[in-house]
N, CA, C and O atoms as a GROMACS GRO file, in nm:
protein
  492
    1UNK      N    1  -1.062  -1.188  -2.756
    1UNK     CA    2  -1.118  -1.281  -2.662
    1UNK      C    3  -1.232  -1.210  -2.589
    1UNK      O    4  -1.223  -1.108  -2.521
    2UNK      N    5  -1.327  -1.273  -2.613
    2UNK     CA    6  -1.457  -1.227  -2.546
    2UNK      C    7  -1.469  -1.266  -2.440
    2UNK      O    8  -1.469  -1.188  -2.344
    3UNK      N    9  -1.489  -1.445  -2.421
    3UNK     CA   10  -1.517  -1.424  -2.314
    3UNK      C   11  -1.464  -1.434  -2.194
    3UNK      O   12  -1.350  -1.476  -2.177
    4UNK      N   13  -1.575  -1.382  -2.056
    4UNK     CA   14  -1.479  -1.342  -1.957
    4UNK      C   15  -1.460  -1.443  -1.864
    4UNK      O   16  -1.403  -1.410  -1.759
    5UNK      N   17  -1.502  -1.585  -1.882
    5UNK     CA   18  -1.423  -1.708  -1.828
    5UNK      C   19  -1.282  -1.704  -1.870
    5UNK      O   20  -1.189  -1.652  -1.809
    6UNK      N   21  -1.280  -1.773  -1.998
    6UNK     CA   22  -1.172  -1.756  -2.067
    6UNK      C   23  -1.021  -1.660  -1.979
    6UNK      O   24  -0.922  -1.682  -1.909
    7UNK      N   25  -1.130  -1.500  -2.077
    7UNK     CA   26  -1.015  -1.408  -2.002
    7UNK      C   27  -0.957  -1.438  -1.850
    7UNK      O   28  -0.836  -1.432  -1.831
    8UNK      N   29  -1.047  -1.469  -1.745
    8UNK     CA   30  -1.017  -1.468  -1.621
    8UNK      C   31  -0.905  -1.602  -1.651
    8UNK      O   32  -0.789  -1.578  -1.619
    9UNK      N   33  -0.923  -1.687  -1.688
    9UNK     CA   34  -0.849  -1.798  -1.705
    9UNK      C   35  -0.704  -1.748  -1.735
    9UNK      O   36  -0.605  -1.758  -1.662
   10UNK      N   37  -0.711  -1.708  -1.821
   10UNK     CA   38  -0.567  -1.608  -1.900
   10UNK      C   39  -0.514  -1.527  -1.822
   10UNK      O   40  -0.403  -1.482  -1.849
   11UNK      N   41  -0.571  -1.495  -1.725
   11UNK     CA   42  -0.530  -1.364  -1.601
   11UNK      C   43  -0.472  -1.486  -1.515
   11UNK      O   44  -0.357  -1.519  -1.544
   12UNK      N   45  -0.514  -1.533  -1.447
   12UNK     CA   46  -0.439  -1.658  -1.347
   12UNK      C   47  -0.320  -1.708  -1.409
   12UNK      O   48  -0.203  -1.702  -1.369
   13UNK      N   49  -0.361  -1.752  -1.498
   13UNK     CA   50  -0.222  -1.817  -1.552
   13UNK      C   51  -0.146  -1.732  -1.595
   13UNK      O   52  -0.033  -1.781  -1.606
   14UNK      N   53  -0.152  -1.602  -1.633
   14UNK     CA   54  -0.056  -1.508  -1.666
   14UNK      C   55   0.043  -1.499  -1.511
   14UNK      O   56   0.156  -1.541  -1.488
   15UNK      N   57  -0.046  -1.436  -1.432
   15UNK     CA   58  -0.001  -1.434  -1.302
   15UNK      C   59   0.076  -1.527  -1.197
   15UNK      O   60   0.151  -1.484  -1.110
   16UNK      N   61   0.038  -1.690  -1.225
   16UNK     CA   62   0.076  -1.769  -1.229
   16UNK      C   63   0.258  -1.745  -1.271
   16UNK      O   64   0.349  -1.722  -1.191
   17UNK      N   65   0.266  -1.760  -1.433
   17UNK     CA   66   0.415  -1.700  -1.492
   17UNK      C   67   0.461  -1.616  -1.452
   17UNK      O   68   0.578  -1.634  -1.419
   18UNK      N   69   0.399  -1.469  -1.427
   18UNK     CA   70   0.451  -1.406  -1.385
   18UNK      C   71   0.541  -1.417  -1.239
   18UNK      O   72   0.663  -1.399  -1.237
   19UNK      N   73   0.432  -1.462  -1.071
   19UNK     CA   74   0.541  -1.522  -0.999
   19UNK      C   75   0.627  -1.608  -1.018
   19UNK      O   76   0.713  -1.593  -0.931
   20UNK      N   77   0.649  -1.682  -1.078
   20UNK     CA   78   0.764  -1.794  -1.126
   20UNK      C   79   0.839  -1.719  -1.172
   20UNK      O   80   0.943  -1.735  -1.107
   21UNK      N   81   0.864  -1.607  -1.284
   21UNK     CA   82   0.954  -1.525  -1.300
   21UNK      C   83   1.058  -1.459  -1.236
   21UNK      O   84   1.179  -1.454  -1.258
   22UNK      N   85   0.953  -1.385  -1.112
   22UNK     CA   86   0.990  -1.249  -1.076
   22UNK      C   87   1.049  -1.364  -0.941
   22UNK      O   88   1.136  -1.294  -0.889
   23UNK      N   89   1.046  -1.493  -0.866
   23UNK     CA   90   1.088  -1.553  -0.776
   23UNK      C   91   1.208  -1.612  -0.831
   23UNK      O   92   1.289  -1.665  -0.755
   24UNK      N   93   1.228  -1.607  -0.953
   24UNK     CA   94   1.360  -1.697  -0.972
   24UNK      C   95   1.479  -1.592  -1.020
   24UNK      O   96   1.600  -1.614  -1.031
   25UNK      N   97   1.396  -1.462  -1.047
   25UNK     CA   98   1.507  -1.342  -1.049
   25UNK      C   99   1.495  -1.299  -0.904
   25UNK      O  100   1.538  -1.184  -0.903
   26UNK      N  101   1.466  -1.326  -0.807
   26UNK     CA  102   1.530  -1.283  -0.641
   26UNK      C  103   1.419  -1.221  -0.588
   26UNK      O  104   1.435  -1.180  -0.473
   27UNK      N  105   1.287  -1.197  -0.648
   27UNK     CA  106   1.203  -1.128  -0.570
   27UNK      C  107   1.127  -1.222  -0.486
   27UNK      O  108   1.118  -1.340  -0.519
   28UNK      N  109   1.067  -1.172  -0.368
   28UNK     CA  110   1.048  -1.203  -0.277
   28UNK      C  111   0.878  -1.182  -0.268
   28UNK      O  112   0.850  -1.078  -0.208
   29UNK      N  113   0.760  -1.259  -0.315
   29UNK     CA  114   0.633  -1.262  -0.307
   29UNK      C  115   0.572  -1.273  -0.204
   29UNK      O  116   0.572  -1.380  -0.143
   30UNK      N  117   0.486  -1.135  -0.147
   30UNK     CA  118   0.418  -1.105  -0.033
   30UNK      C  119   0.299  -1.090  -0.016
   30UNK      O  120   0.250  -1.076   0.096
   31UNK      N  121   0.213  -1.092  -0.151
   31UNK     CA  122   0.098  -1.119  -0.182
   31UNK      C  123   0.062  -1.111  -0.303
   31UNK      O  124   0.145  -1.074  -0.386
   32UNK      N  125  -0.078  -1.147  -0.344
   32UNK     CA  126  -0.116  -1.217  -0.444
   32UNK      C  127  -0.274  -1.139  -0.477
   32UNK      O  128  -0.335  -1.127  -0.371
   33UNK      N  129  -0.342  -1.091  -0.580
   33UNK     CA  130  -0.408  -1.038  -0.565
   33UNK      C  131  -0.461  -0.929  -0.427
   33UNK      O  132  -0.577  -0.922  -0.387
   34UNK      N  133  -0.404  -0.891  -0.400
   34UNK     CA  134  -0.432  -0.829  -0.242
   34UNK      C  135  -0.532  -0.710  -0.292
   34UNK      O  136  -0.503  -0.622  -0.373
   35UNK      N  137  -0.636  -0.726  -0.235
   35UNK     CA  138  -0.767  -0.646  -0.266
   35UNK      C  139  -0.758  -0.481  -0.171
   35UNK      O  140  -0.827  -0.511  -0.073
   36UNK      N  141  -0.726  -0.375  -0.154
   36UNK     CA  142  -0.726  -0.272  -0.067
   36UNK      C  143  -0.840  -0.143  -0.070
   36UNK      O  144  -0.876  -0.115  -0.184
   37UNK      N  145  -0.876  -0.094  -0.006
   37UNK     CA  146  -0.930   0.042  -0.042
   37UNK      C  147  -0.964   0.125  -0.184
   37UNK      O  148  -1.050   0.181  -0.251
   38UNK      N  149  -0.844   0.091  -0.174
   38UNK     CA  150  -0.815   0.185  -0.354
   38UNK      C  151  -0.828   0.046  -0.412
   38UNK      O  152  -0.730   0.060  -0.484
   39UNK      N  153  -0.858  -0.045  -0.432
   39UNK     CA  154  -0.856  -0.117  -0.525
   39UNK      C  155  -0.748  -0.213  -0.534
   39UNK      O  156  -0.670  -0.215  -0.439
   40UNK      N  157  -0.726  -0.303  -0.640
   40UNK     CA  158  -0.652  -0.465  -0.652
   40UNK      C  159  -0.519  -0.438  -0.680
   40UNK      O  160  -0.497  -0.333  -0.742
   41UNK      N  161  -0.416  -0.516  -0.647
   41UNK     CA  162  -0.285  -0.580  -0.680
   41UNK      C  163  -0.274  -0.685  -0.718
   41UNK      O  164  -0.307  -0.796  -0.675
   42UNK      N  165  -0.211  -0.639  -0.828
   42UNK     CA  166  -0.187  -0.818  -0.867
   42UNK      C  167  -0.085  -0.872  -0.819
   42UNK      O  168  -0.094  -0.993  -0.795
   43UNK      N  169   0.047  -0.800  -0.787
   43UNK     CA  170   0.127  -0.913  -0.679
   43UNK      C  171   0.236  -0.787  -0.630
   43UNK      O  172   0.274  -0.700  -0.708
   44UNK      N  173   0.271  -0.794  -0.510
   44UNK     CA  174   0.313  -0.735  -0.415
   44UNK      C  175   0.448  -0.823  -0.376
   44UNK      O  176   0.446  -0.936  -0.329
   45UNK      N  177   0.568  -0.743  -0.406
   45UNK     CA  178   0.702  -0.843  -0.377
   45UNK      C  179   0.814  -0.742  -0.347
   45UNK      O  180   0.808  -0.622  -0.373
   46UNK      N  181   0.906  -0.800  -0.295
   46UNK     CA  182   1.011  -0.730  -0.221
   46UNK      C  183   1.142  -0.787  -0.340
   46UNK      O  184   1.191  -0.897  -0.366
   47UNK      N  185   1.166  -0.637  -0.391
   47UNK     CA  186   1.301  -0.658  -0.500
   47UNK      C  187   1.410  -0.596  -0.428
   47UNK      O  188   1.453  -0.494  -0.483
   48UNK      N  189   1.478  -0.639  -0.295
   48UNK     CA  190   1.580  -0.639  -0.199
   48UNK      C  191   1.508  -0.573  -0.100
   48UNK      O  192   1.435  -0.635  -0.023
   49UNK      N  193   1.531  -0.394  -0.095
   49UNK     CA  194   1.474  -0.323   0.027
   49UNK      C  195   1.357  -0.269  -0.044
   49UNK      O  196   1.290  -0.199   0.032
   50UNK      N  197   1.312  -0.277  -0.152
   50UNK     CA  198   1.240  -0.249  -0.270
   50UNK      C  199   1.102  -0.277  -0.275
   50UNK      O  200   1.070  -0.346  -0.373
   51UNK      N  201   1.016  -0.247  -0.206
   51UNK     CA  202   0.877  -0.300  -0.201
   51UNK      C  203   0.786  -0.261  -0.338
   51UNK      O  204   0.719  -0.161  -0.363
   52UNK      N  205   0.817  -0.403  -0.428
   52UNK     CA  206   0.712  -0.373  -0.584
   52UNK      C  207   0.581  -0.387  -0.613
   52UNK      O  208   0.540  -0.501  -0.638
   53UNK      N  209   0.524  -0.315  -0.615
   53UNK     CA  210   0.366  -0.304  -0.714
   53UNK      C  211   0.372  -0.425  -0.854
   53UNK      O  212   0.417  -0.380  -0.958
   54UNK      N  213   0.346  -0.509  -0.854
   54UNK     CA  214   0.343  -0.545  -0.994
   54UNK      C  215   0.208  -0.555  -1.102
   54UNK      O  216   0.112  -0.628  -1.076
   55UNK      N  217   0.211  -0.512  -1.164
   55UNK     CA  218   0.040  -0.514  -1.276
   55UNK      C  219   0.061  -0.640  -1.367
   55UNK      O  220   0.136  -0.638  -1.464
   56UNK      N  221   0.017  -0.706  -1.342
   56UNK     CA  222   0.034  -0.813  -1.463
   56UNK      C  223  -0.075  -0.835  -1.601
   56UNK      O  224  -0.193  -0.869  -1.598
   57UNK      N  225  -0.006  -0.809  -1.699
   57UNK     CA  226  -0.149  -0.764  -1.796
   57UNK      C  227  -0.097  -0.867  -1.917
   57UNK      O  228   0.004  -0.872  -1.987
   58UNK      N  229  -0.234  -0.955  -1.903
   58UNK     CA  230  -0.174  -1.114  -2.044
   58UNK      C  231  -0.266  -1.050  -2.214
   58UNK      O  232  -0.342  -0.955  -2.193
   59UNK      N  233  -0.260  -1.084  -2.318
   59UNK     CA  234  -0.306  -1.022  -2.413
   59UNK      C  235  -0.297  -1.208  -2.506
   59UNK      O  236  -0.189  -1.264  -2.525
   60UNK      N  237  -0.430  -1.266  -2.547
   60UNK     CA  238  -0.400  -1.379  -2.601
   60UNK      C  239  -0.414  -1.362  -2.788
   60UNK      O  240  -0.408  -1.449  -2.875
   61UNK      N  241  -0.437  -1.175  -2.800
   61UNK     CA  242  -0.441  -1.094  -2.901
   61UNK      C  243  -0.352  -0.983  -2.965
   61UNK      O  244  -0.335  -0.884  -2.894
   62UNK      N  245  -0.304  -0.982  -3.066
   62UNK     CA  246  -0.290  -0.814  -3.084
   62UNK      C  247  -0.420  -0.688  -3.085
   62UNK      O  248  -0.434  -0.569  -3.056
   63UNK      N  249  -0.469  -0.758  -3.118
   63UNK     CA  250  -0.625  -0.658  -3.187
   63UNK      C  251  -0.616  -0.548  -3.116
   63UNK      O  252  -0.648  -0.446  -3.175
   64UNK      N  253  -0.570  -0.534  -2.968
   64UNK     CA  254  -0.585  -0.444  -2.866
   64UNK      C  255  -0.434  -0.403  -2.796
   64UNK      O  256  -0.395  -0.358  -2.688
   65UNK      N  257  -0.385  -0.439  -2.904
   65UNK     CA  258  -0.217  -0.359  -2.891
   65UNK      C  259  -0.172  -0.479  -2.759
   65UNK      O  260  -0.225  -0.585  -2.724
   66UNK      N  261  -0.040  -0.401  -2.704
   66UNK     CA  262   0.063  -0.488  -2.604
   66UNK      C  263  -0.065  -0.494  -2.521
   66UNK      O  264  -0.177  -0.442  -2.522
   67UNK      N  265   0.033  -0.616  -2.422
   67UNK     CA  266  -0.002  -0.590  -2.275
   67UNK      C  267   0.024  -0.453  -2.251
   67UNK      O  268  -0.079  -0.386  -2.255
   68UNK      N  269   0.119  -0.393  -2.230
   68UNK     CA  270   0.179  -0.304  -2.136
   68UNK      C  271   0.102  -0.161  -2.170
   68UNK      O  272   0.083  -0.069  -2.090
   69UNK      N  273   0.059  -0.169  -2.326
   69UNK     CA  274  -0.022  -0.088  -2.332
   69UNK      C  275  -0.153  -0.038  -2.279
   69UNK      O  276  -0.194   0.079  -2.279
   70UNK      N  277  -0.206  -0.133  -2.238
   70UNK     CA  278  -0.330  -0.157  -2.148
   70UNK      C  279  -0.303  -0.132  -1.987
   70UNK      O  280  -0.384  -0.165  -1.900
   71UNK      N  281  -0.187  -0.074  -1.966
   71UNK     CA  282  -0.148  -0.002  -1.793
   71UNK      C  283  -0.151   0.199  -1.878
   71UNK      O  284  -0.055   0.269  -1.912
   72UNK      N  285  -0.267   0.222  -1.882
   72UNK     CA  286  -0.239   0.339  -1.947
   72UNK      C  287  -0.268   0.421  -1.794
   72UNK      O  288  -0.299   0.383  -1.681
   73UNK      N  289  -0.240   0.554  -1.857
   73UNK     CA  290  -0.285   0.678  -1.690
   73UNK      C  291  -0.401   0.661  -1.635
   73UNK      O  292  -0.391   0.763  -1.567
   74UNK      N  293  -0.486   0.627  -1.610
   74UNK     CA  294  -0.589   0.569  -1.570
   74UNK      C  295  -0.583   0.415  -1.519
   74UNK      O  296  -0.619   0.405  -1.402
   75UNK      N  297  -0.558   0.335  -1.559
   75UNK     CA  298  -0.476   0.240  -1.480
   75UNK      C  299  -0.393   0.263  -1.409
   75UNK      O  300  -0.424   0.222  -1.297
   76UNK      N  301  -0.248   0.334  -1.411
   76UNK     CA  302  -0.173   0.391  -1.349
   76UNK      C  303  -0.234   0.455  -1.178
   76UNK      O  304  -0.210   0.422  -1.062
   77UNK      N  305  -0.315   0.555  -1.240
   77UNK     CA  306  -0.353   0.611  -1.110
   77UNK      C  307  -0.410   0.573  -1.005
   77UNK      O  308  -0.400   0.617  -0.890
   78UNK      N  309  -0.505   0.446  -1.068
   78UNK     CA  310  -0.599   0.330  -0.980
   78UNK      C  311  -0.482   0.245  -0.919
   78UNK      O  312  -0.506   0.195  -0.809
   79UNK      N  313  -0.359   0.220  -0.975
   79UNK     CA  314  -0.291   0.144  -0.920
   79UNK      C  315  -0.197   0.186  -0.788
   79UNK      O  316  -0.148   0.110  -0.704
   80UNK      N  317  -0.184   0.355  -0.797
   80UNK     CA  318  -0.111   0.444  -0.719
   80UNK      C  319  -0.222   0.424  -0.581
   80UNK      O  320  -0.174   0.386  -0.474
   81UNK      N  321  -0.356   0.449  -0.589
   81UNK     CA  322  -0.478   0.434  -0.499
   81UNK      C  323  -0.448   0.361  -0.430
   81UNK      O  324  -0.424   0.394  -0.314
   82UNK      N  325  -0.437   0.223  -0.472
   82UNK     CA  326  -0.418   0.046  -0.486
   82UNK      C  327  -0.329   0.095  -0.352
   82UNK      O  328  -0.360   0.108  -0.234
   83UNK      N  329  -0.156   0.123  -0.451
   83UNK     CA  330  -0.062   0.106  -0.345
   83UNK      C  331  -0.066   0.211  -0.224
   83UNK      O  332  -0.020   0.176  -0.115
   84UNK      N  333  -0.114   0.325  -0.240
   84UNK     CA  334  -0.107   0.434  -0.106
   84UNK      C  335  -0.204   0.369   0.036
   84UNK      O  336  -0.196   0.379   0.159
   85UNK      N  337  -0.290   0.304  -0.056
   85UNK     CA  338  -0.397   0.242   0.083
   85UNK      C  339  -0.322   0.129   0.098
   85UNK      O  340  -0.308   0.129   0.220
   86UNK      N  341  -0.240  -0.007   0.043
   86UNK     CA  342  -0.153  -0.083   0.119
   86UNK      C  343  -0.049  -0.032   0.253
   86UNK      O  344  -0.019  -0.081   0.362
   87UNK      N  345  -0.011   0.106   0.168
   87UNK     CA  346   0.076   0.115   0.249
   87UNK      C  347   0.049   0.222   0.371
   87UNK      O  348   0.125   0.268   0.456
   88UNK      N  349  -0.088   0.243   0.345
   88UNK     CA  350  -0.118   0.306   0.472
   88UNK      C  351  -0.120   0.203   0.568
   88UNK      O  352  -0.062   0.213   0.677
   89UNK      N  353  -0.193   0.090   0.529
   89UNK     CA  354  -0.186  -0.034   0.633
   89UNK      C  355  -0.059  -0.093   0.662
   89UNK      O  356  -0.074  -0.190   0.735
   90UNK      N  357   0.026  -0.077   0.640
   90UNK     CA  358   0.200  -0.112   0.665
   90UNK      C  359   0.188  -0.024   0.776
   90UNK      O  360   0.232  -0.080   0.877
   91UNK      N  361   0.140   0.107   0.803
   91UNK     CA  362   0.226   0.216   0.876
   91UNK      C  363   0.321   0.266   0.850
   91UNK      O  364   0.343   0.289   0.732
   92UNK      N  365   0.425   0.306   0.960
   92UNK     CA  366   0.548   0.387   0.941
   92UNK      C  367   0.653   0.283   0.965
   92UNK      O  368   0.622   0.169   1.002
   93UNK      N  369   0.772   0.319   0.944
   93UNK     CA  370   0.811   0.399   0.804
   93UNK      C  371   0.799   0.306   0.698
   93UNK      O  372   0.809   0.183   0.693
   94UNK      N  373   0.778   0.388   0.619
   94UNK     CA  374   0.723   0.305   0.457
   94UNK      C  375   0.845   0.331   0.364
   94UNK      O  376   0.905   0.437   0.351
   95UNK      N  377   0.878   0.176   0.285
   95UNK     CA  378   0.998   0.132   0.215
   95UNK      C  379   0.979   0.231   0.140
   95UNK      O  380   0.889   0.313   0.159
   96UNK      N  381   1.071   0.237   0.033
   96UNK     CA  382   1.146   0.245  -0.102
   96UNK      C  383   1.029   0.178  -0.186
   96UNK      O  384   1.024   0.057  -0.163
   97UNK      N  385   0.925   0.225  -0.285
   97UNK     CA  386   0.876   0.141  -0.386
   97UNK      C  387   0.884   0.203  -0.538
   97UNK      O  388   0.920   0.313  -0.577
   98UNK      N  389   0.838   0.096  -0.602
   98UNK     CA  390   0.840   0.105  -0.742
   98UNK      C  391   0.718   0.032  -0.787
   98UNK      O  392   0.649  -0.052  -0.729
   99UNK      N  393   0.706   0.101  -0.946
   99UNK     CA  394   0.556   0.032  -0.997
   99UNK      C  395   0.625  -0.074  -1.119
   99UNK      O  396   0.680   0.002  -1.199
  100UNK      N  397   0.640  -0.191  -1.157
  100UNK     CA  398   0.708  -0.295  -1.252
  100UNK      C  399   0.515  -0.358  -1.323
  100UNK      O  400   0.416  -0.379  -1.253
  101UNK      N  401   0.526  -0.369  -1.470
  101UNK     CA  402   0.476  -0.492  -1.491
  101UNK      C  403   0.537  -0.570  -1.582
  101UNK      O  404   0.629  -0.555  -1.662
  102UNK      N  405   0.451  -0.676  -1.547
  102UNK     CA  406   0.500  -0.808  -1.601
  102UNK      C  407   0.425  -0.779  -1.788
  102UNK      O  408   0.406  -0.658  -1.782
  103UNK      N  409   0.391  -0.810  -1.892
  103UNK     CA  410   0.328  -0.834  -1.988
  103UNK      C  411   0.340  -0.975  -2.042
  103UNK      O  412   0.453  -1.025  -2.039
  104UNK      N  413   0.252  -1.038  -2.086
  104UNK     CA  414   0.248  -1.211  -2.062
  104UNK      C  415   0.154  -1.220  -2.242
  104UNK      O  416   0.032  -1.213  -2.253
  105UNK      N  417   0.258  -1.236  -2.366
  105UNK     CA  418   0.137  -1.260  -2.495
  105UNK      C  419   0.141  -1.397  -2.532
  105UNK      O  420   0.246  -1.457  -2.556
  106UNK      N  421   0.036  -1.445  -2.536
  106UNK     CA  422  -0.008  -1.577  -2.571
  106UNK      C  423  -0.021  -1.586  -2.732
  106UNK      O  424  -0.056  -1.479  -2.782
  107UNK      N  425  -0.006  -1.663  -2.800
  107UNK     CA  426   0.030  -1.755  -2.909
  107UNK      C  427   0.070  -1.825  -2.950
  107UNK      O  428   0.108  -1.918  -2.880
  108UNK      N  429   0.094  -1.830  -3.107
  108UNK     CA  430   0.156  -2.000  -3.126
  108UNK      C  431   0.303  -1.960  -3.057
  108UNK      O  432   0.378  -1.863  -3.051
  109UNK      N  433   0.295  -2.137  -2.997
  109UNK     CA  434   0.464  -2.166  -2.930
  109UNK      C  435   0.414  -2.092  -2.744
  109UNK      O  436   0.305  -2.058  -2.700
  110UNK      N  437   0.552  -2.093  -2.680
  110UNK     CA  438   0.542  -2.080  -2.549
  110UNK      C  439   0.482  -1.914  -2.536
  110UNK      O  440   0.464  -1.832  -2.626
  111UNK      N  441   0.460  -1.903  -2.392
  111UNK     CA  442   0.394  -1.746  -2.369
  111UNK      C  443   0.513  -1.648  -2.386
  111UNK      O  444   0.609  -1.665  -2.311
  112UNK      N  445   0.518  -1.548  -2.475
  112UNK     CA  446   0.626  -1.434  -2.447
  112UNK      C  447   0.634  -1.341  -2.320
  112UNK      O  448   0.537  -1.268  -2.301
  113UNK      N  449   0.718  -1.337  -2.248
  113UNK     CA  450   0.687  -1.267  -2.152
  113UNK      C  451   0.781  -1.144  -2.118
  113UNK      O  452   0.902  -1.168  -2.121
  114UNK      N  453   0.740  -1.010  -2.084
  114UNK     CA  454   0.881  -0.894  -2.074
  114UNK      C  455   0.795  -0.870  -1.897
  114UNK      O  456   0.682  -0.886  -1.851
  115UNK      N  457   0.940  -0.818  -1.842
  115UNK     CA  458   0.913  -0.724  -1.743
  115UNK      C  459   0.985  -0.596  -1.704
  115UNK      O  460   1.104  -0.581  -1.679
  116UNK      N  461   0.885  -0.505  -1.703
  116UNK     CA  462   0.922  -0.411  -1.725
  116UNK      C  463   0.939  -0.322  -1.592
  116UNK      O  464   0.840  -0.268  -1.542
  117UNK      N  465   1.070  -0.309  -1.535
  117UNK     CA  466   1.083  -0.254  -1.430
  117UNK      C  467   1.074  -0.102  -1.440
  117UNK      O  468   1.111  -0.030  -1.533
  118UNK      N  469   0.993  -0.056  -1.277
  118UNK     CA  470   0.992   0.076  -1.299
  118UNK      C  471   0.885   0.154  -1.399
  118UNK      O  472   0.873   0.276  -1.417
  119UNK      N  473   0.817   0.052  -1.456
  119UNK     CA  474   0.721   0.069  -1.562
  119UNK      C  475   0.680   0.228  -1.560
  119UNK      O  476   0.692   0.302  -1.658
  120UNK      N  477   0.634   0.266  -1.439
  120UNK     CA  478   0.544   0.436  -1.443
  120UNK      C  479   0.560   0.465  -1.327
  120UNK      O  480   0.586   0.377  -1.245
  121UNK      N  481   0.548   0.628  -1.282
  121UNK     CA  482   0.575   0.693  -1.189
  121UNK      C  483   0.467   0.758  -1.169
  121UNK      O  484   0.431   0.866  -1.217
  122UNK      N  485   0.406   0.678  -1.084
  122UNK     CA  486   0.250   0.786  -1.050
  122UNK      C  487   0.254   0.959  -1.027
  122UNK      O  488   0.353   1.012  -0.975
  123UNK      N  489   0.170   1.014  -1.059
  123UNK     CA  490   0.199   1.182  -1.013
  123UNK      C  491   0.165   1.198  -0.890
  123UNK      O  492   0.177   1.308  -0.837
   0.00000   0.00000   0.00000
């Protein structure tokens, strides 16, 4: 998929599924794209005392491997950025977190979707 209407299209609605998911397994959605310092979140939710990072990455291809493949160390680390500057703006004391994504593949029939808790452990 080239282009980047399209793609952006495929990103919403991934994200879209993705909260509907992660709200009907008990998480608790606190924001939504939240733009910070270090850079974007795609959704920010409370999994009990558990404050989650989530990356949501849709693929309407193989050509370019999984979703989940596309959160590589470099993604990872932009996303660690992401969350250290959220949570500088929280203040003290700062929860319990974890990094989860969602992966969302489009094709024939409904969207497949995994989530992958705990996905990566920033250094």
């Amino acid at each position: 998929m080239t282009d980047p209407q399209e793609a952006a299209s495929l990103g919403r609605e991934a994200e879209s599924l993705a909260k509907a998911m992660l709200t009907r397994a008990g998480y608790s959605i606190v924001e939504a794209n939240k733009r910070t310092a270090g850079g974007e979140l795609d959704l920010i939710a409370w999994d009990g005392d558990i404050l989650v990072f989530v990356e949501v990455k849709a693929r309407g291809r193989q050509d370019y491997g999984s979703p989940e493949e596309a959160v590589d160390l470099r993604k990872q680390k932009r996303l660690a950025q992401a969350a250290a500057a959220y949570l500088a703006e929280m203040g003290q004391p700062q929860p319990p977190c974890r990094f989860d994504v969602v992966a969302v593949e489009y094709g024939s029939g409904p969207p497949r979707m995994r989530h992958l808790k705990d996905a990566f452990r920033p250094e």
